[in-house]
mmJSON file of the N, C-alpha and C atoms, coordinates in Angstrom:
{"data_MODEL":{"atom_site":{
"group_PDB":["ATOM","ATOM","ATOM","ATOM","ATOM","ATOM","ATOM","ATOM","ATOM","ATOM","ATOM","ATOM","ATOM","ATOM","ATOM","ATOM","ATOM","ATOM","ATOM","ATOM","ATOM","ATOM","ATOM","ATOM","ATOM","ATOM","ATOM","ATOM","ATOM","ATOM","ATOM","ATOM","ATOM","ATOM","ATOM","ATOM","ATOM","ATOM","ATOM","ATOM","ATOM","ATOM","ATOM","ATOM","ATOM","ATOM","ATOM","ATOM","ATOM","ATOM","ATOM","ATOM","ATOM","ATOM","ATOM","ATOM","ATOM","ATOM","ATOM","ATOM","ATOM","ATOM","ATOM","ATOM","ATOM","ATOM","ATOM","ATOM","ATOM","ATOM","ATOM","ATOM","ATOM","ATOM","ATOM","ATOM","ATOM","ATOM","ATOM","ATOM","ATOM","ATOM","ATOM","ATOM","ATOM","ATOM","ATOM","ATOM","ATOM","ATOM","ATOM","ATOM","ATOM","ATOM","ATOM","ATOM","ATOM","ATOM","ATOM","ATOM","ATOM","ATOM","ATOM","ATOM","ATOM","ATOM","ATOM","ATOM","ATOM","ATOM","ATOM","ATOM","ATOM","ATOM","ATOM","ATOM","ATOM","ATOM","ATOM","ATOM","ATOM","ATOM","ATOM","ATOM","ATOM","ATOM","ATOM","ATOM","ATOM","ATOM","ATOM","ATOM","ATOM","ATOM","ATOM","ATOM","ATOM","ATOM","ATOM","ATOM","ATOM","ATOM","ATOM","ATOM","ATOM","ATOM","ATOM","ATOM","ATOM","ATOM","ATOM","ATOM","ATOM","ATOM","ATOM","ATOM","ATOM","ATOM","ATOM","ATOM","ATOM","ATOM","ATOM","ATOM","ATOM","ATOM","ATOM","ATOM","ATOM","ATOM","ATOM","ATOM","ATOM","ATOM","ATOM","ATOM","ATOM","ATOM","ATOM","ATOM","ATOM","ATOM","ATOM","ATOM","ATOM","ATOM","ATOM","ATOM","ATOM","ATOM","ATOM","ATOM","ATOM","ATOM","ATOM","ATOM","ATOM","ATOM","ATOM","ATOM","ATOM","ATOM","ATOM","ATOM","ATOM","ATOM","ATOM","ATOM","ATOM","ATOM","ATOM","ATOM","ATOM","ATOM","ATOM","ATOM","ATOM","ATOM","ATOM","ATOM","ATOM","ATOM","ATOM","ATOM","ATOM","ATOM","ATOM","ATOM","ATOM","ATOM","ATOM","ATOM","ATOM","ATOM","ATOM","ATOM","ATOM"],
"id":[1,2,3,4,5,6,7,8,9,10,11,12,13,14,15,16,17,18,19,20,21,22,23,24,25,26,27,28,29,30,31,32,33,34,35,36,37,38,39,40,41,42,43,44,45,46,47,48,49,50,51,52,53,54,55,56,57,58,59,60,61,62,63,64,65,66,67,68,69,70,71,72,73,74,75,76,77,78,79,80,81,82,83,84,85,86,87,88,89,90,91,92,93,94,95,96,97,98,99,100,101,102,103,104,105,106,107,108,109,110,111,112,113,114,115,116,117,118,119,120,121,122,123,124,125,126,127,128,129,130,131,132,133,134,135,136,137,138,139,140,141,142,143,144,145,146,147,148,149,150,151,152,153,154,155,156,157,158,159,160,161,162,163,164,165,166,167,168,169,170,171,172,173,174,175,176,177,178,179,180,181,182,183,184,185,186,187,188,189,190,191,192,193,194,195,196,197,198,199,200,201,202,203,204,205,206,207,208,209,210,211,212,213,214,215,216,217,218,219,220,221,222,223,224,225,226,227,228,229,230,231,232,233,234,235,236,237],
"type_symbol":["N","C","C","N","C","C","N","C","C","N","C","C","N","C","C","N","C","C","N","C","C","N","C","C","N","C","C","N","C","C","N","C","C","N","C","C","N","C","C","N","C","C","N","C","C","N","C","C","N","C","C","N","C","C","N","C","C","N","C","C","N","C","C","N","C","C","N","C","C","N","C","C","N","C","C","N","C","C","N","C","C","N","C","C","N","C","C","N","C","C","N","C","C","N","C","C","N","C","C","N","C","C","N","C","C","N","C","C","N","C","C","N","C","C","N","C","C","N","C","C","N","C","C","N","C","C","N","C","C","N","C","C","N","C","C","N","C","C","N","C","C","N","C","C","N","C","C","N","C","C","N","C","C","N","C","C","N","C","C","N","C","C","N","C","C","N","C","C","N","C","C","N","C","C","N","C","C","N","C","C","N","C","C","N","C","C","N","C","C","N","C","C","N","C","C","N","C","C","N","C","C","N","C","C","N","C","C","N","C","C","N","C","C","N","C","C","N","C","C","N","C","C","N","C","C","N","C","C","N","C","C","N","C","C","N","C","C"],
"label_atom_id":["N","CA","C","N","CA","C","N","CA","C","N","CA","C","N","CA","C","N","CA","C","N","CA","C","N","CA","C","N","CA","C","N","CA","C","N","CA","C","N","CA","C","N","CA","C","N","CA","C","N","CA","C","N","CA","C","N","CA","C","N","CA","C","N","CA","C","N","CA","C","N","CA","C","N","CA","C","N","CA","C","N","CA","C","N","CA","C","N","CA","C","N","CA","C","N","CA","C","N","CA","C","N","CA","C","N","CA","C","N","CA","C","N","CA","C","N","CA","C","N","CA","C","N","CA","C","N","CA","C","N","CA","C","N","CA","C","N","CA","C","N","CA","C","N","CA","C","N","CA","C","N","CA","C","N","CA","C","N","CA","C","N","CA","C","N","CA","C","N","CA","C","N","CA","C","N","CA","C","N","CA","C","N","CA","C","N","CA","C","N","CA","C","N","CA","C","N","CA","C","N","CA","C","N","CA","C","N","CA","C","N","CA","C","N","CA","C","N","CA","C","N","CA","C","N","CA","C","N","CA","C","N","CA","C","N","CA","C","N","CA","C","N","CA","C","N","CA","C","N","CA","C","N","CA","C","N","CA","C","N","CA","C","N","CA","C","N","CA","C","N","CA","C","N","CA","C"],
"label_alt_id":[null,null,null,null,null,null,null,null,null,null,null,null,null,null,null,null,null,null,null,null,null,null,null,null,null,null,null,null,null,null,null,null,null,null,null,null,null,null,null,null,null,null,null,null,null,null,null,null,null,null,null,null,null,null,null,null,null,null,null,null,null,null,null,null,null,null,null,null,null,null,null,null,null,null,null,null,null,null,null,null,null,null,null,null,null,null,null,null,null,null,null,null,null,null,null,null,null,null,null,null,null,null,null,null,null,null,null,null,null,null,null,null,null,null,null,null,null,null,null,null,null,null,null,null,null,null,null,null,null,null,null,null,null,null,null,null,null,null,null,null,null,null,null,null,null,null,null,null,null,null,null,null,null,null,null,null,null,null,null,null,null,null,null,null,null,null,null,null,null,null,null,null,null,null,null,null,null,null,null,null,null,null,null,null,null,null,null,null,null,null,null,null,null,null,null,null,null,null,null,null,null,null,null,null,null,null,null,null,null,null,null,null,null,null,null,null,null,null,null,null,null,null,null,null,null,null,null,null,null,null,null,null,null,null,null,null,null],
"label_comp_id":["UNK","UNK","UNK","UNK","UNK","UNK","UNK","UNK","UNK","UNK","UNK","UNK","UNK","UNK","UNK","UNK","UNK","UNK","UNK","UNK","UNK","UNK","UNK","UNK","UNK","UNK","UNK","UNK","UNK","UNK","UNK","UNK","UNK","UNK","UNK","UNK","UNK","UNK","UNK","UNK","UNK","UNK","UNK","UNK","UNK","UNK","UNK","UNK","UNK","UNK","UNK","UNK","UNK","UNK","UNK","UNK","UNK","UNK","UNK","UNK","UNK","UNK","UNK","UNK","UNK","UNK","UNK","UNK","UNK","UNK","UNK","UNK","UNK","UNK","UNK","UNK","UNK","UNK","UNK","UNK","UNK","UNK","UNK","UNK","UNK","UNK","UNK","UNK","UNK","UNK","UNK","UNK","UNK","UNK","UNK","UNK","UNK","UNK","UNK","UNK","UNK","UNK","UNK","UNK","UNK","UNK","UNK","UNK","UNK","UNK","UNK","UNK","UNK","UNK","UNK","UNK","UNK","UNK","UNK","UNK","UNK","UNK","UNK","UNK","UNK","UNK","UNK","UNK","UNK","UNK","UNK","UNK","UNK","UNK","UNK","UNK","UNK","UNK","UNK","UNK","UNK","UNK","UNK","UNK","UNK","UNK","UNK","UNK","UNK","UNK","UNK","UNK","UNK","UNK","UNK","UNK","UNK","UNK","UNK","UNK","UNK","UNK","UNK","UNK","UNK","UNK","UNK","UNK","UNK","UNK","UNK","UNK","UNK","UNK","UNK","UNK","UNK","UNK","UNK","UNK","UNK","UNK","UNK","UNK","UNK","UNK","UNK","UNK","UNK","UNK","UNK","UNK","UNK","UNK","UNK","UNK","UNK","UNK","UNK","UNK","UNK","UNK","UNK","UNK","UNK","UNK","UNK","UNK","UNK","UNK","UNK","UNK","UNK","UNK","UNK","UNK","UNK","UNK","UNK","UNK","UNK","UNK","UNK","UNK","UNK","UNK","UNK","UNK","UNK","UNK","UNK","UNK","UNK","UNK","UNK","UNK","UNK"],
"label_asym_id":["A","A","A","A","A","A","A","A","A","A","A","A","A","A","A","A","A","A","A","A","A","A","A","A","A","A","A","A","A","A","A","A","A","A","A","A","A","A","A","A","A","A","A","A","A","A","A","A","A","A","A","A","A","A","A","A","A","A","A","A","A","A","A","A","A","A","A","A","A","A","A","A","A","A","A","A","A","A","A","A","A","A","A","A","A","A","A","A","A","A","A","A","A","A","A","A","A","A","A","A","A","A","A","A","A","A","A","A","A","A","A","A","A","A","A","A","A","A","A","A","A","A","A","A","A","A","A","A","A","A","A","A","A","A","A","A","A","A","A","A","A","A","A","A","A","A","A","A","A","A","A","A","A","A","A","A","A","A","A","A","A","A","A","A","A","A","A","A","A","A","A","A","A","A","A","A","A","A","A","A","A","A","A","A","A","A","A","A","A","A","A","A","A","A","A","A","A","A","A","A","A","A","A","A","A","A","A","A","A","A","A","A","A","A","A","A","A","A","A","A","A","A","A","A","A","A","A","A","A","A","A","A","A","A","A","A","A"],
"label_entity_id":["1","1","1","1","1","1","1","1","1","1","1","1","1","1","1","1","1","1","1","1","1","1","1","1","1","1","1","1","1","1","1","1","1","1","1","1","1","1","1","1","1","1","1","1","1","1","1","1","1","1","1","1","1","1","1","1","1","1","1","1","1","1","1","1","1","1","1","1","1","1","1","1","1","1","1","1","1","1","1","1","1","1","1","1","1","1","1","1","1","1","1","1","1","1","1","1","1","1","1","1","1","1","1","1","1","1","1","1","1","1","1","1","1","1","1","1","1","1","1","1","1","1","1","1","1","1","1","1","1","1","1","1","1","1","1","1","1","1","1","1","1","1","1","1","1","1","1","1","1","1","1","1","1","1","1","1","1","1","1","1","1","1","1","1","1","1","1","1","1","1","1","1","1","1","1","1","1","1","1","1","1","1","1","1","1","1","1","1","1","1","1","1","1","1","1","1","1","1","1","1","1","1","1","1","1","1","1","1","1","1","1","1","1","1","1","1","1","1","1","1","1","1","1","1","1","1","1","1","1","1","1","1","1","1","1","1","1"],
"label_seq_id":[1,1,1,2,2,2,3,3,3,4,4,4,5,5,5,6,6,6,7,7,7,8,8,8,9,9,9,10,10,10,11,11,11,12,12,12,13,13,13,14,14,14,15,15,15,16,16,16,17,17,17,18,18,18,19,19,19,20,20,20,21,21,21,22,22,22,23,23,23,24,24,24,25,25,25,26,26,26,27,27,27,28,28,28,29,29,29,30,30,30,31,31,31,32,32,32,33,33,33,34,34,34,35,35,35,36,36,36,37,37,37,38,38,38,39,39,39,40,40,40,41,41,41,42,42,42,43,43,43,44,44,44,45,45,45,46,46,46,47,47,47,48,48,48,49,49,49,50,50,50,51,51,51,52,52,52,53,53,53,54,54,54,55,55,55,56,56,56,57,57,57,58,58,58,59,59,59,60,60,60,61,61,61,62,62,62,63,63,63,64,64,64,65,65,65,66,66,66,67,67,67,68,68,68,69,69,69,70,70,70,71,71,71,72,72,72,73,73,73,74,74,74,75,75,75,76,76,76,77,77,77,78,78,78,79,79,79],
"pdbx_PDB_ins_code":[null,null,null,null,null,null,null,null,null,null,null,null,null,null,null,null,null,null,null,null,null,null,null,null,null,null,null,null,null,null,null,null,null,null,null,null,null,null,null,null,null,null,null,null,null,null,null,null,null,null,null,null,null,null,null,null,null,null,null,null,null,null,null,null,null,null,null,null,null,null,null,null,null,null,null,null,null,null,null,null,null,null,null,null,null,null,null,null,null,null,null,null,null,null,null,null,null,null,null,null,null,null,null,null,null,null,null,null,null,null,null,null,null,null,null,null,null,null,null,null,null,null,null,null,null,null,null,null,null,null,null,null,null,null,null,null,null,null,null,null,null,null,null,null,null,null,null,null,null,null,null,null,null,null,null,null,null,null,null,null,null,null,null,null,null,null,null,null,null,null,null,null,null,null,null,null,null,null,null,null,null,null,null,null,null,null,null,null,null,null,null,null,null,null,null,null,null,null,null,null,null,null,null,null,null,null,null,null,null,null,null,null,null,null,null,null,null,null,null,null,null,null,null,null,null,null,null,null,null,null,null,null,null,null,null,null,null],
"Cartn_x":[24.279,23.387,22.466,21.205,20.591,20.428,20.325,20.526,18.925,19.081,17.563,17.968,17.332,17.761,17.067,17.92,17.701,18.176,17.291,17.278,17.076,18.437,18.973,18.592,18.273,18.246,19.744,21.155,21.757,22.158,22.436,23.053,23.976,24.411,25.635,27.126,27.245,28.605,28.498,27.431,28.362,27.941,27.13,26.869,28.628,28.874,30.647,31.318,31.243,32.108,32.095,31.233,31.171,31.674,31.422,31.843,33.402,33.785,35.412,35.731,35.44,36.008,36.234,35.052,34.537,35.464,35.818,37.005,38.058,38.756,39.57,40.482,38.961,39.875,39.156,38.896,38.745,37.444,36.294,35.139,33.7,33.251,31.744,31.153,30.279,29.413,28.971,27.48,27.102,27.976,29.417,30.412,31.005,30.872,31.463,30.693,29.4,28.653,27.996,27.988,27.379,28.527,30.214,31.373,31.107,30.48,30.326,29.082,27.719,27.427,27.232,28.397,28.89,29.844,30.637,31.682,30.912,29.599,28.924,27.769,27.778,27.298,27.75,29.507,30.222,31.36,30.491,31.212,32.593,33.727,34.811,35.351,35.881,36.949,36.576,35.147,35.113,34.855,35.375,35.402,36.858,37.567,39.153,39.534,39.241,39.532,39.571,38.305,37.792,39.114,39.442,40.033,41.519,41.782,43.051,43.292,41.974,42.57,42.534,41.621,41.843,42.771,43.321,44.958,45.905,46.01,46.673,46.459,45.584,45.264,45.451,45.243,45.795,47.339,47.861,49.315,49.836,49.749,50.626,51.349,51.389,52.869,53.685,53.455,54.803,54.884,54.194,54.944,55.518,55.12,55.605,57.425,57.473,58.641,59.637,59.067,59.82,60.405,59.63,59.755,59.898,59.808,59.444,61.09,62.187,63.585,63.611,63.81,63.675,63.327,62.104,61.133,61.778,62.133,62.684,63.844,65.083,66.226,65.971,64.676,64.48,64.623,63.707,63.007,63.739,64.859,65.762,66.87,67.386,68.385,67.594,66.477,65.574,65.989,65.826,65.726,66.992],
"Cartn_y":[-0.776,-1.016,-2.182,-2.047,-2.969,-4.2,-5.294,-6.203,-7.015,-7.911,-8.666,-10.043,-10.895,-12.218,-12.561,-13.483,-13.932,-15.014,-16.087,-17.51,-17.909,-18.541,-18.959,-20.731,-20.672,-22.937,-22.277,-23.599,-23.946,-25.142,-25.654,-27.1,-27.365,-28.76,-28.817,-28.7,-28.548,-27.976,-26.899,-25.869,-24.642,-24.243,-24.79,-24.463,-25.065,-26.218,-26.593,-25.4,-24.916,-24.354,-23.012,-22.621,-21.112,-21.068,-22.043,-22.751,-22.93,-23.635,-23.912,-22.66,-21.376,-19.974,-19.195,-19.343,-18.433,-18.37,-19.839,-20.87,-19.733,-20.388,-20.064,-18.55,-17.636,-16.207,-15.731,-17.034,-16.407,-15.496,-15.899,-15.22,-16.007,-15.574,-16.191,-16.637,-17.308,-17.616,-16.289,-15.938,-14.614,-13.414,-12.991,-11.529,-12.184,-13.524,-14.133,-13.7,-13.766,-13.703,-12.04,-11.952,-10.367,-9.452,-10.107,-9.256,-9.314,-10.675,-10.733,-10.301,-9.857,-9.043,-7.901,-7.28,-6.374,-6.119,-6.633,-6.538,-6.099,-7.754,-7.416,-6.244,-5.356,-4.254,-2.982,-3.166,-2.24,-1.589,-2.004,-1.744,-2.702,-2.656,-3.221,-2.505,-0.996,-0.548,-0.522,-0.651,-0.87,-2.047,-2.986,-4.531,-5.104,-4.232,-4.073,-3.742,-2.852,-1.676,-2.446,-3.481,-4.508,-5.529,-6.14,-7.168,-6.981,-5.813,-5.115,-4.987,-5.019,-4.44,-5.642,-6.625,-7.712,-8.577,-8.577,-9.083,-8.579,-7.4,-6.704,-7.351,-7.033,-7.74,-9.187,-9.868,-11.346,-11.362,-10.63,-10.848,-9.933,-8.851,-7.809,-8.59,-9.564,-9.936,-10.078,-10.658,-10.849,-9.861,-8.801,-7.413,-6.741,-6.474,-6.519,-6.74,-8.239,-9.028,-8.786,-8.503,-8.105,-6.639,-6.085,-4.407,-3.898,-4.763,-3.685,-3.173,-3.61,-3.531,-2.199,-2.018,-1.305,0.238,-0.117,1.004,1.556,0.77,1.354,2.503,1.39,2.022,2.846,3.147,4.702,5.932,5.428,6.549,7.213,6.189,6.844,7.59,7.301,7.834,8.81,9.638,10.944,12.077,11.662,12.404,12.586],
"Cartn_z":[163.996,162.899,163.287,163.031,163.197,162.724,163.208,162.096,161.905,160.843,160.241,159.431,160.406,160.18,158.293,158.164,156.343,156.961,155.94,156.239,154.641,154.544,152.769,152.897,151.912,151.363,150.274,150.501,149.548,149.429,148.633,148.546,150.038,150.089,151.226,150.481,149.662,148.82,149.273,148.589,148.9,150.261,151.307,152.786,153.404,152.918,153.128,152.929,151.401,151.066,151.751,152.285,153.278,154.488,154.652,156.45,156.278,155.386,155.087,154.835,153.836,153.709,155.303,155.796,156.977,157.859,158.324,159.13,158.84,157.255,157.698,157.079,156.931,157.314,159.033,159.55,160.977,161.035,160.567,160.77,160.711,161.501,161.528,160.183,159.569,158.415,158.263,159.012,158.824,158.183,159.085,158.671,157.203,157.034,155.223,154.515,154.538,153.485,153.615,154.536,154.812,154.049,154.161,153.214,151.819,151.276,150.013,149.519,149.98,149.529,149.345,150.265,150.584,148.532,148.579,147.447,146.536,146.573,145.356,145.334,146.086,146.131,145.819,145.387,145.829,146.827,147.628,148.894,149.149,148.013,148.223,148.806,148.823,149.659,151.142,151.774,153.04,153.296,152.943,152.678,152.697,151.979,151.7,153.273,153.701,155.233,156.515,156.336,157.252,157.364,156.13,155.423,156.255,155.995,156.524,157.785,158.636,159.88,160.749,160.095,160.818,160.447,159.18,159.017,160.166,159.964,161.182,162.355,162.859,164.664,164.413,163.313,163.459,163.306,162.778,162.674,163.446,164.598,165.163,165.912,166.443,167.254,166.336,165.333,164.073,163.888,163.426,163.244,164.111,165.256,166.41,166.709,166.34,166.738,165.801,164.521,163.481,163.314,163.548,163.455,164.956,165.582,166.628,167.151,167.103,167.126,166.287,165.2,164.136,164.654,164.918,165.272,166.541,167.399,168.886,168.758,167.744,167.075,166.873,165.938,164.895,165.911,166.616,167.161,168.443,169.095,169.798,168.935,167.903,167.092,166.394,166.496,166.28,167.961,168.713,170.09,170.01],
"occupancy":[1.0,1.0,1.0,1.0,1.0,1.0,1.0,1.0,1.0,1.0,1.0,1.0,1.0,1.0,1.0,1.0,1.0,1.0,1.0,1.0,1.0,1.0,1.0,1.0,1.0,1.0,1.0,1.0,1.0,1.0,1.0,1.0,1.0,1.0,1.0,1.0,1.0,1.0,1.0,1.0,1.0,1.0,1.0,1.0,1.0,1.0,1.0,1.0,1.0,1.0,1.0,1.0,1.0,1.0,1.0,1.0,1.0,1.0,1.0,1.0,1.0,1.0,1.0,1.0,1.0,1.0,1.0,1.0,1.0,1.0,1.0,1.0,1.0,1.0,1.0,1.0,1.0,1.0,1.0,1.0,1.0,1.0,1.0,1.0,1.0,1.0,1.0,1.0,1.0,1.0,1.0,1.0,1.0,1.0,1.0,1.0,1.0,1.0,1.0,1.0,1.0,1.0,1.0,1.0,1.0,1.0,1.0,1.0,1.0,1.0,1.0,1.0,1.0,1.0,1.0,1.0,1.0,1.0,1.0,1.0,1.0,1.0,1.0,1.0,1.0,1.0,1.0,1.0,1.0,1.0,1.0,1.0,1.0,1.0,1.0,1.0,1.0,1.0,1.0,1.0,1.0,1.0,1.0,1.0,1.0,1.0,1.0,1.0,1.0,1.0,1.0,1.0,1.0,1.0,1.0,1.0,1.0,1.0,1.0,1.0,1.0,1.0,1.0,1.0,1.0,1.0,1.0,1.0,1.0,1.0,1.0,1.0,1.0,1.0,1.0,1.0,1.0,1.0,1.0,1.0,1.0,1.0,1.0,1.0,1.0,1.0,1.0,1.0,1.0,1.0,1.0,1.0,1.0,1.0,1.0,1.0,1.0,1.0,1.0,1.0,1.0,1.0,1.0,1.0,1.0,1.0,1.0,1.0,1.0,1.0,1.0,1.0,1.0,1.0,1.0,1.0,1.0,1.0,1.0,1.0,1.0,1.0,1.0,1.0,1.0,1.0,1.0,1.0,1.0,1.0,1.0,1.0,1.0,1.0,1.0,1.0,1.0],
"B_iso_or_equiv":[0.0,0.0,0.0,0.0,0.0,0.0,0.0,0.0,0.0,0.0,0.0,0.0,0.0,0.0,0.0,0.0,0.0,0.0,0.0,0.0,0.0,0.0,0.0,0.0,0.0,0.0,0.0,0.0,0.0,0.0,0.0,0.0,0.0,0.0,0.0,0.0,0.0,0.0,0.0,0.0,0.0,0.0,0.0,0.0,0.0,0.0,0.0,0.0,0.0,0.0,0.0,0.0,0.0,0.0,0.0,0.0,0.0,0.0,0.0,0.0,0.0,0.0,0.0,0.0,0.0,0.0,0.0,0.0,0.0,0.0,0.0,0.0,0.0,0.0,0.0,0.0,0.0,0.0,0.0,0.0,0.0,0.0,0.0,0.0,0.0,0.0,0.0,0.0,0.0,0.0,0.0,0.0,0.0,0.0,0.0,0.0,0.0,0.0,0.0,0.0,0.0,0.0,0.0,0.0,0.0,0.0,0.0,0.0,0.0,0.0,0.0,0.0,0.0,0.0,0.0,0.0,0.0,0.0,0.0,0.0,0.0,0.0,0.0,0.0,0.0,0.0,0.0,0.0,0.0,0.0,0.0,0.0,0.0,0.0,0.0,0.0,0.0,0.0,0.0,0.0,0.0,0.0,0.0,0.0,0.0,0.0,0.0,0.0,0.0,0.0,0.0,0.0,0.0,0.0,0.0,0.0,0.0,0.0,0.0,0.0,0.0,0.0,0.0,0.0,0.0,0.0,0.0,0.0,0.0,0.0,0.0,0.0,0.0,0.0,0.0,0.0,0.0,0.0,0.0,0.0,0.0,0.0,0.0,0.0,0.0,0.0,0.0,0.0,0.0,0.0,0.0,0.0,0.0,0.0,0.0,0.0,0.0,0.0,0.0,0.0,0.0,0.0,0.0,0.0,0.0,0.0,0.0,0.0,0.0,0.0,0.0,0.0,0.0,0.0,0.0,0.0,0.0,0.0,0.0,0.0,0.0,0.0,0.0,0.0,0.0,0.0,0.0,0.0,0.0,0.0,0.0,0.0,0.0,0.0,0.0,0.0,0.0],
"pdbx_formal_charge":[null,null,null,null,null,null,null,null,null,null,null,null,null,null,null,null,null,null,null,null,null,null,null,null,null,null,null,null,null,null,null,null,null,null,null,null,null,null,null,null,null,null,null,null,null,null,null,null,null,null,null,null,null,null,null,null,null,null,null,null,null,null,null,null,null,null,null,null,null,null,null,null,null,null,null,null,null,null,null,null,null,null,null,null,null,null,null,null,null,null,null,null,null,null,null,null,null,null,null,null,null,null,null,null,null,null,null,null,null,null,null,null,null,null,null,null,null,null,null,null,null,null,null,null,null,null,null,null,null,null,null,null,null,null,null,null,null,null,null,null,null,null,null,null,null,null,null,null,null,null,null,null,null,null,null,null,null,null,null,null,null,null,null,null,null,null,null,null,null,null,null,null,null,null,null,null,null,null,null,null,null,null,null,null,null,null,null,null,null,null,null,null,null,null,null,null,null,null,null,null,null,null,null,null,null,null,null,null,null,null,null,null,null,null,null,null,null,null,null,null,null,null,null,null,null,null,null,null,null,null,null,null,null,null,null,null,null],
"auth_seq_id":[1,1,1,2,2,2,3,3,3,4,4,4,5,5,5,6,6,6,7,7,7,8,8,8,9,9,9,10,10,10,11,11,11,12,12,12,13,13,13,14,14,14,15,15,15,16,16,16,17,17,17,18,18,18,19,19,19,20,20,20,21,21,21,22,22,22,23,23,23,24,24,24,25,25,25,26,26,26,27,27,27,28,28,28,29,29,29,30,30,30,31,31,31,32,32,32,33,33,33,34,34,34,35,35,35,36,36,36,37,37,37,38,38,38,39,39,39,40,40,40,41,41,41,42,42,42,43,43,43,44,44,44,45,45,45,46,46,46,47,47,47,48,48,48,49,49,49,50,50,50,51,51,51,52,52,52,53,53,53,54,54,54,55,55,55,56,56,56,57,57,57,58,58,58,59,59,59,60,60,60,61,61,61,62,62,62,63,63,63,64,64,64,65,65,65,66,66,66,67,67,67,68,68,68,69,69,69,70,70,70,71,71,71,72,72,72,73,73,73,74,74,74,75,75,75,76,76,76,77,77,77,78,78,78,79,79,79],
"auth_comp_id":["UNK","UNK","UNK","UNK","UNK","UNK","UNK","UNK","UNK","UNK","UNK","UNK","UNK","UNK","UNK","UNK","UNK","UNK","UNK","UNK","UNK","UNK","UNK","UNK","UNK","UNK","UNK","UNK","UNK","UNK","UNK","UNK","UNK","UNK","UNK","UNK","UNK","UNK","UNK","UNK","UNK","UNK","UNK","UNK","UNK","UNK","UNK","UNK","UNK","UNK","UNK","UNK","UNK","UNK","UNK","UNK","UNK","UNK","UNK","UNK","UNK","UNK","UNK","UNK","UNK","UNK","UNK","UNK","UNK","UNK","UNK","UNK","UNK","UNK","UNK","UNK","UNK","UNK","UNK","UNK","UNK","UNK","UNK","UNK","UNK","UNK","UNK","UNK","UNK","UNK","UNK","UNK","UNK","UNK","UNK","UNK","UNK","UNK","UNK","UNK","UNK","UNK","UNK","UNK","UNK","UNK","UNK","UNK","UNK","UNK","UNK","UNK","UNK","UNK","UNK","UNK","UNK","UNK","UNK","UNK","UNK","UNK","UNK","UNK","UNK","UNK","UNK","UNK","UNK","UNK","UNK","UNK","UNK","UNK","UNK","UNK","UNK","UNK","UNK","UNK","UNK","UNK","UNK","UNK","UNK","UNK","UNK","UNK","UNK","UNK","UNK","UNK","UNK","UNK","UNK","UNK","UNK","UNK","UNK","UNK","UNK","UNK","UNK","UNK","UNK","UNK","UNK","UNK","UNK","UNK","UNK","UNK","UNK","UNK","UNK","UNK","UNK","UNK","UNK","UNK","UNK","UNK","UNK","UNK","UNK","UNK","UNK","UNK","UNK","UNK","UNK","UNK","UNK","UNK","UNK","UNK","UNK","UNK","UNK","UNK","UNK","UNK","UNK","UNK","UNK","UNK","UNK","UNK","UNK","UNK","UNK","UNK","UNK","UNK","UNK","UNK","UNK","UNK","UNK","UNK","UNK","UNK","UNK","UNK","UNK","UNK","UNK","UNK","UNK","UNK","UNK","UNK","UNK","UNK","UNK","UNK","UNK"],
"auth_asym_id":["A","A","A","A","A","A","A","A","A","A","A","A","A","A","A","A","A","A","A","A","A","A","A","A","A","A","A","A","A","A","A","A","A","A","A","A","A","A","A","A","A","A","A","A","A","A","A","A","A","A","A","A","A","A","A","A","A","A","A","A","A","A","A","A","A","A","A","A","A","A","A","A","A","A","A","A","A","A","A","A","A","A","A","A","A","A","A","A","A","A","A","A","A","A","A","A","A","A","A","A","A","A","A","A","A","A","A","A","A","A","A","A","A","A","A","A","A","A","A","A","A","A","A","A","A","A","A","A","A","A","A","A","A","A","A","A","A","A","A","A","A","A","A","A","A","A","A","A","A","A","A","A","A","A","A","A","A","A","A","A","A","A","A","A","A","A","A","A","A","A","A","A","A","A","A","A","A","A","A","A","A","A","A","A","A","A","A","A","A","A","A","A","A","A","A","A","A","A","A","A","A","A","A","A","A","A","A","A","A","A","A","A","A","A","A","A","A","A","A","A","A","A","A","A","A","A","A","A","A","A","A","A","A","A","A","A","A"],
"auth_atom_id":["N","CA","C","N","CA","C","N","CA","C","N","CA","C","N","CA","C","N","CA","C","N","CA","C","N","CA","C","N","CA","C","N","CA","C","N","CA","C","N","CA","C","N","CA","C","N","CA","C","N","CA","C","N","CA","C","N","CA","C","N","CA","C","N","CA","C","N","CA","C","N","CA","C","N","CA","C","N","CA","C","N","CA","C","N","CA","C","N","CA","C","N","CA","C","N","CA","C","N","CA","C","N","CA","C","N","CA","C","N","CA","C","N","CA","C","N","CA","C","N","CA","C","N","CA","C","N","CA","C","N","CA","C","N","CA","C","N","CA","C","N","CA","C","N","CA","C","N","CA","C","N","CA","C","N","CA","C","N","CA","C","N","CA","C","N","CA","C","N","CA","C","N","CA","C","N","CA","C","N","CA","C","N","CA","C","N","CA","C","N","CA","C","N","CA","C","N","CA","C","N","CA","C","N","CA","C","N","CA","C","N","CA","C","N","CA","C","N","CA","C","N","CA","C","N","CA","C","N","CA","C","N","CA","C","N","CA","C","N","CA","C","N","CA","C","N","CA","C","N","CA","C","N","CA","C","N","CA","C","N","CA","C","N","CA","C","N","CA","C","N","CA","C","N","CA","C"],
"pdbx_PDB_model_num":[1,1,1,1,1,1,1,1,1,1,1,1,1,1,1,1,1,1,1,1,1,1,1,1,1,1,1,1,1,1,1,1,1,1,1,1,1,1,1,1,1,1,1,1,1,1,1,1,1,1,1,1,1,1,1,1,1,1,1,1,1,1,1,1,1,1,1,1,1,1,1,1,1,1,1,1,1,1,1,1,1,1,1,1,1,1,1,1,1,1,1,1,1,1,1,1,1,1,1,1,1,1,1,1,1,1,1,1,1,1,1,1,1,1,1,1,1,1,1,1,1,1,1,1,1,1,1,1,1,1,1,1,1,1,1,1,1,1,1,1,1,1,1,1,1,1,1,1,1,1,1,1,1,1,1,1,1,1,1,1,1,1,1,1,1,1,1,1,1,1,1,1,1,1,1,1,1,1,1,1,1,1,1,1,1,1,1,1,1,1,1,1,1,1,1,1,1,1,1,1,1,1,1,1,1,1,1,1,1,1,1,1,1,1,1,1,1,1,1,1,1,1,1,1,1,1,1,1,1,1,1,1,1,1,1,1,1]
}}}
């Protein structure tokens, strides 16, 4: 998709406060605010999808480490 630069004036509160969100779900300023007007467009469930998959890839070694025993078990006690 192509993209097209936008150049916003906001206070330094909420330019903080985007920068502090952005941090810390691990995403650029730009993909923060580009999600939220995303939401506010609608577009929550592919906002939700996003949300999800990068939870995932931030957490798969814990799932991994947790399940992954589990999962091994299962799937030999199937064969």
């Amino acid at each position: 998709m192509a993209k097209t630069q936008l150049n916003v004036r906001v206070d330094e509160g909420t330019a903080r406060a985007a920068r502090e969100r952005a941090l810390a779900r691990g995403m650029s300023v730009n993909r923060y605010i580009e999600e939220l007007v995303r939401q506010d467009t609608g577009e929550v469930g592919h906002t939700f999808v996003e949300a999800a998959a990068d939870f995932m890839k931030q957490y798969e070694s814990v799932f991994a480490e947790e399940l992954g025993a589990d999962r091994e078990g299962t799937r030999e006690g199937r064969r």
